[in-house]
Every structure is written in structure tokens, then in C-alpha cells.
C-alpha positions in Angstrom: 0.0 0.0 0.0 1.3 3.3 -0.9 2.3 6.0 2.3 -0.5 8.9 1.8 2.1 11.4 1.9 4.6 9.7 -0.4 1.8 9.7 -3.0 0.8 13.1 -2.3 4.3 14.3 -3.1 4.8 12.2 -5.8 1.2 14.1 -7.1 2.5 17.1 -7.0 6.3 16.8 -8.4 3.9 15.2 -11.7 1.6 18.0 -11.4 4.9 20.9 -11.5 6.5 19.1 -13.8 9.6 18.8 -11.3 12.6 15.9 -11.1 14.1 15.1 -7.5 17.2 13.5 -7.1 18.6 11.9 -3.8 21.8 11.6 -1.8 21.6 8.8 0.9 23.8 8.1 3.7 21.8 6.0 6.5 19.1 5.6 4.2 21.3 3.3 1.7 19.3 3.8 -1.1 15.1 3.3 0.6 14.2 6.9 -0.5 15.4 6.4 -3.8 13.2 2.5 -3.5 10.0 4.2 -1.8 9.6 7.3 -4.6 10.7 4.6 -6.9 7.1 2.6 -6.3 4.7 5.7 -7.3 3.1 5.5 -10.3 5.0 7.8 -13.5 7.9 7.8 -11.0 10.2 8.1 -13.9 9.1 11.5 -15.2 10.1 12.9 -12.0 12.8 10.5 -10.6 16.2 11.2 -11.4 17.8 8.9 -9.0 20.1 8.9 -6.6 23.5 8.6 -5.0 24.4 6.2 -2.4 27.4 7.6 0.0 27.3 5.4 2.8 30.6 5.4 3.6 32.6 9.1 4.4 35.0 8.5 2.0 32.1 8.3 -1.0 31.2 11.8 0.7 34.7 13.1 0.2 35.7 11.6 -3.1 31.9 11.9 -5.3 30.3 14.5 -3.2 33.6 16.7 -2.5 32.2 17.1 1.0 35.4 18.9 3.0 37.0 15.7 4.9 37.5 18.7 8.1 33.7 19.1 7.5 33.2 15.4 8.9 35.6 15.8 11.0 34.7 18.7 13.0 30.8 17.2 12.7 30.8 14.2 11.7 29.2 11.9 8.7 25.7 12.4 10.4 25.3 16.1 10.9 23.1 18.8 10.0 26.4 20.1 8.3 27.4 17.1 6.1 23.9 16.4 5.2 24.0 20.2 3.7 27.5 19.1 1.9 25.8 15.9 0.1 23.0 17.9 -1.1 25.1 20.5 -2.5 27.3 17.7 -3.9 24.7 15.7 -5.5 23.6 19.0 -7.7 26.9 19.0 -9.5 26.3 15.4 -9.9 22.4 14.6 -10.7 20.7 17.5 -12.6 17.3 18.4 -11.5 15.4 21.0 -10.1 15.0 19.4 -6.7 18.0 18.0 -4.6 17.7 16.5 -0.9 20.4 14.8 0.9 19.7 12.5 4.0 22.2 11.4 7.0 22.0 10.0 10.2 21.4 7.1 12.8 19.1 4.5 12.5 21.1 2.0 14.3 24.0 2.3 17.0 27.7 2.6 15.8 27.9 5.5 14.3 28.3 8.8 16.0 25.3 9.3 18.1 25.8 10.9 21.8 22.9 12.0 24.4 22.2 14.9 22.1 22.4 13.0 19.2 20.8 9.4 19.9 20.0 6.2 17.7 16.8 7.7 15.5 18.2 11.4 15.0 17.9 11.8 11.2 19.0 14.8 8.5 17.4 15.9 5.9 18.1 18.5 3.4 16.5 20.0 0.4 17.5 22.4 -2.2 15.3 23.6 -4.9 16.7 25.2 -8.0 20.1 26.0 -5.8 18.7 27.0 -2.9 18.1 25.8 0.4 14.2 24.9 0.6 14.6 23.3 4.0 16.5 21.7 6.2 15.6 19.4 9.5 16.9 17.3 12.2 14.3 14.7 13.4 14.1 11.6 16.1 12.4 8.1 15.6 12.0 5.6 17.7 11.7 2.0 16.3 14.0 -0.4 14.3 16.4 0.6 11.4 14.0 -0.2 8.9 10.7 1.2 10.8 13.4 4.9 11.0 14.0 4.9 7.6 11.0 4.6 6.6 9.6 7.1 9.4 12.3 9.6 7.7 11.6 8.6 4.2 7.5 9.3 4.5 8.4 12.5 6.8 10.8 14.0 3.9 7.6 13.4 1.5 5.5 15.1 3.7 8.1 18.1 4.2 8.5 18.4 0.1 4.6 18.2 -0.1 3.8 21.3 1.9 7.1 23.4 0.5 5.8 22.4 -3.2 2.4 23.7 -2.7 3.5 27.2 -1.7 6.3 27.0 -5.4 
């Protein structure tokens, strides 16, 4: 069954005739899956860009390697670097960039727990928004969480393009 706000989004790139293209960190690709599944997908899906691993940030992206440092891979910071990265990479009028923690391992802190998730978006080269949000659940049910909420940001930022 298709999310409600995934299909709304989806609606309404169709409707303004604009592509999106993804880069995923601890999403590995699901956003990329999830849009993927809409119906006429392909005349607004450009794809994506999988950086899982920092030094696919560094090397593809050209994401400062003293930017992760100083913030680290999952960061409101680095996600903003991805984005930026994938628009030299992935032409289309929307770009959004998503990194974070949906499991344990990576750098999460009592600030900064299992769940917190990045999201970016820029439309047309500039920053349409940009948000740090906390799920609860398994891996998957997180992703997933992040991947509906991103549709559901895009959905109310297209309406008001």
C-alpha cells in the first residue's frame, strides 16, 4: 500500500513538472526505493546517490573531509555538503540529501541518539529546507519514518512553489 504522503508528493512533483534526485547516507538507497514505487515515477525521478561510507562523501560528493571531522558523517552540516554535492552530480530541479542514525555505531551521543535523522533539500540551488528529526523504532521502521516524513516536508514546500 502506498504512504498517503509519499503519493501526495509524488502528485505534485507530476503536477509541477519537477525531477528530484537523492543523496543517501543511512538511508542506503530506501528513498530512492520508496519514490521509486509511485506511479510515473520516472518523469520525476532522477535517482540517486548512495554515500554510505565518508570516503564516498569526500571523493563523489567533494564534501570537505575537516567538515566530517569537525561534525561528523551524520550532521546537519554534512547532510547540507551531500546535497550541494549531489547538484553537480544529478541534474534536477529538486535536490535532498539525507544522513544519520538508524542504528547504534555511528556517532550518536545524548544529544544526538540512535533515531536522529538529517534531511536536506534544495530547490533550483537554494536551500528549501533543512531538519533534524528523532524516531524511535528499528532501522527499517526509522527509515522509513524519515523517508514518508521528507515526503511530507516536500509536499507542503511544493504547494507554496
Amino acid at each position: 500500500m502506498l504512504n498517503a504522503d509519499l503519493a501526495h508528493c509524488s502528485e505534485l512533483l507530476l503536477e509541477k513538472e519537477l525531477t528530484v534526485a537523492f543523496a543517501e547516507s543511512a538511508s542506503a538507497g530506501r528513498m530512492v526505493a520508496e519514490f521509486a514505487m509511485v506511479p510515473n515515477a520516472g518523469k520525476f525521478l532522477k535517482g540517486g546517490f548512495v554515500c554510505y561510507d565518508a570516503c564516498l562523501k569526500e571523493d563523489i560528493l567533494k564534501v570537505p573531509k575537516e567538515l566530517i571531522e569537525e561534525f561528523t558523517p551524520e550532521s546537519p552540516e554534512v547532510t547540507k555538503a551531500i546535497t550541494e554535492g549531489l547538484t553537480k552530480l544529478i541534474k534536477a530541479d529538486i535536490h535532498i540529501g539525507v544522513t544519520g542514525l538508524p542504528t547504534p555505531g555511528g556517532s550518536e551521543t545524548p544529544e544526538k541518539p540512535v533515531g536522529s535523522m538529517f534531511i536536506c533539500c534544495i530547490y533550483k540551488n537554494k536551500e528549501l529546507f533543512a531538519e533534524r528529526v528523532v524516531f524511535d523504532g528499528e532501522p527499517e521502521e526509522i527509515i522509513l519514518r524519515t523517508v514518508f516524513h521528507t515526503a511530507e516536508l516536500l509536499a507542503t514546500k511544493l504547494h507554496s512553489l
